[in-house]
N, C-alpha and C positions, 0 to 999 in steps of 0.2 A: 601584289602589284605595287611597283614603288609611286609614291606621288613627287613630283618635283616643284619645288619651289620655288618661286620667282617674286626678287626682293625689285622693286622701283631702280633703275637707271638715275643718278644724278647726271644734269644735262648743265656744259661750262660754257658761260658766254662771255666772249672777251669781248668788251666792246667799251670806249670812251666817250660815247653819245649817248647822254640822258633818255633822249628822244625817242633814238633808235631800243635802247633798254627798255623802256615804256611797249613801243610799238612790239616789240620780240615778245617779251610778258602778256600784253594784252592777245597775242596771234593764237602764244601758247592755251591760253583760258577759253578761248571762241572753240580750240580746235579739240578741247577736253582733255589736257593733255595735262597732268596734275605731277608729274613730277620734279623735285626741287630742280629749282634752277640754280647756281651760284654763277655769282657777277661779278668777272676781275676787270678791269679798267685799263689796263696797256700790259705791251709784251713780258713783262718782266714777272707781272704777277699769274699769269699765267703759266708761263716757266716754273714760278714757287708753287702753285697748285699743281702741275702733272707731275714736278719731280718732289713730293711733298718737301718742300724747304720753306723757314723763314715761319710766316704766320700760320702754313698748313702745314705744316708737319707731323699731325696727329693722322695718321694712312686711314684710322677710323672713320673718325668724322670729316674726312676728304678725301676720300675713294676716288680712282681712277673714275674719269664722266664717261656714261656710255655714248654720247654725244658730245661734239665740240665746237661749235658756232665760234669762228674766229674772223675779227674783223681785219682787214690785212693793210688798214690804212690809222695805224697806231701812234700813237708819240712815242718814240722812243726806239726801241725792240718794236719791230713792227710785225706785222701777223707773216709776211714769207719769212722773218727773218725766226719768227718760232716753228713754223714749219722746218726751215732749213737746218736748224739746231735742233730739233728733236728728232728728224731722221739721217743725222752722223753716225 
Protein backbone atom coordinates (compact mmCIF):
# COMPACT_ATOMS: atom_id res chain seq x y z
CA UNK A 1 0.00 0.00 0.00
CA UNK A 2 1.39 3.43 -0.94
CA UNK A 3 1.55 6.09 1.83
CA UNK A 4 1.06 9.73 0.77
CA UNK A 5 2.60 12.55 1.96
CA UNK A 6 1.51 15.75 2.68
CA UNK A 7 4.12 18.61 3.11
CA UNK A 8 2.32 22.04 5.01
CA UNK A 9 0.55 24.75 2.52
CA UNK A 10 2.41 28.10 2.77
CA UNK A 11 -0.48 30.62 3.28
CA UNK A 12 0.22 34.53 1.19
CA UNK A 13 -1.20 37.54 2.87
CA UNK A 14 -1.11 40.70 1.06
CA UNK A 15 -2.00 43.06 3.25
CA UNK A 16 -0.59 46.89 4.07
CA UNK A 17 -2.09 47.04 7.68
CA UNK A 18 0.04 46.44 10.53
CA UNK A 19 -2.94 45.80 12.53
CA UNK A 20 -4.84 43.84 10.29
CA UNK A 21 -1.25 41.50 9.99
CA UNK A 22 -1.25 41.18 13.65
CA UNK A 23 -5.14 40.37 13.83
CA UNK A 24 -4.70 37.62 10.69
CA UNK A 25 -1.48 35.96 12.71
CA UNK A 26 -3.14 36.17 16.07
CA UNK A 27 -6.88 34.37 14.27
CA UNK A 28 -4.25 31.93 12.66
CA UNK A 29 -2.59 30.78 16.20
CA UNK A 30 -6.27 30.74 18.25
CA UNK A 31 -7.47 28.54 15.25
CA UNK A 32 -4.26 26.05 15.45
CA UNK A 33 -3.38 26.58 12.21
CA UNK A 34 0.69 26.51 12.28
CA UNK A 35 1.40 26.91 8.76
CA UNK A 36 3.99 29.69 7.57
CA UNK A 37 2.42 32.60 6.64
CA UNK A 38 4.48 35.00 4.23
CA UNK A 39 3.57 38.79 4.34
CA UNK A 40 3.77 40.98 1.16
CA UNK A 41 2.55 44.51 1.74
CA UNK A 42 0.97 46.02 -1.56
CA UNK A 43 -0.01 44.65 -5.08
CA UNK A 44 3.19 44.52 -6.56
CA UNK A 45 4.96 42.28 -4.18
CA UNK A 46 2.47 40.03 -4.47
CA UNK A 47 2.64 39.87 -8.11
CA UNK A 48 6.74 39.11 -7.52
CA UNK A 49 5.76 36.28 -5.05
CA UNK A 50 2.99 34.27 -7.31
CA UNK A 51 5.09 34.92 -10.45
CA UNK A 52 8.54 34.16 -8.47
CA UNK A 53 10.21 37.61 -9.78
CA UNK A 54 12.40 40.11 -8.02
CA UNK A 55 13.24 39.13 -4.23
CA UNK A 56 11.25 35.64 -4.68
CA UNK A 57 12.69 34.23 -7.27
CA UNK A 58 13.96 31.12 -5.51
CA UNK A 59 10.40 28.67 -6.72
CA UNK A 60 12.03 26.76 -3.50
CA UNK A 61 11.76 28.76 -0.82
CA UNK A 62 8.65 30.46 -2.38
CA UNK A 63 6.27 28.04 -3.58
CA UNK A 64 3.04 28.74 -4.97
CA UNK A 65 0.66 29.52 -1.46
CA UNK A 66 -1.94 27.09 -1.05
CA UNK A 67 -4.01 29.93 0.22
CA UNK A 68 -4.09 33.70 -0.69
CA UNK A 69 -5.65 36.24 1.60
CA UNK A 70 -5.73 39.37 -0.44
CA UNK A 71 -6.50 42.73 0.65
CA UNK A 72 -8.26 44.56 -2.23
CA UNK A 73 -7.81 48.00 -0.87
CA UNK A 74 -3.83 48.35 -1.55
CA UNK A 75 -1.56 51.35 -2.56
CA UNK A 76 -0.75 51.02 -5.47
CA UNK A 77 -1.48 47.67 -7.57
CA UNK A 78 -4.37 47.18 -5.73
CA UNK A 79 -5.79 43.49 -4.76
CA UNK A 80 -8.69 43.48 -8.06
CA UNK A 81 -6.09 44.82 -9.97
CA UNK A 82 -3.92 41.48 -9.03
CA UNK A 83 -6.65 39.42 -9.50
CA UNK A 84 -7.43 41.05 -12.85
CA UNK A 85 -3.71 40.58 -14.00
CA UNK A 86 -3.30 37.10 -12.75
CA UNK A 87 -6.44 35.66 -14.54
CA UNK A 88 -5.36 37.29 -18.23
Amino acid sequence: MSRITMEPIKLLLVEDDEADILLAQRAFQRANIWNEVVVVRNGQEALDYLRNENEFADKKENPLPGLVLLDLNLPGIDGRDVLEIMYR
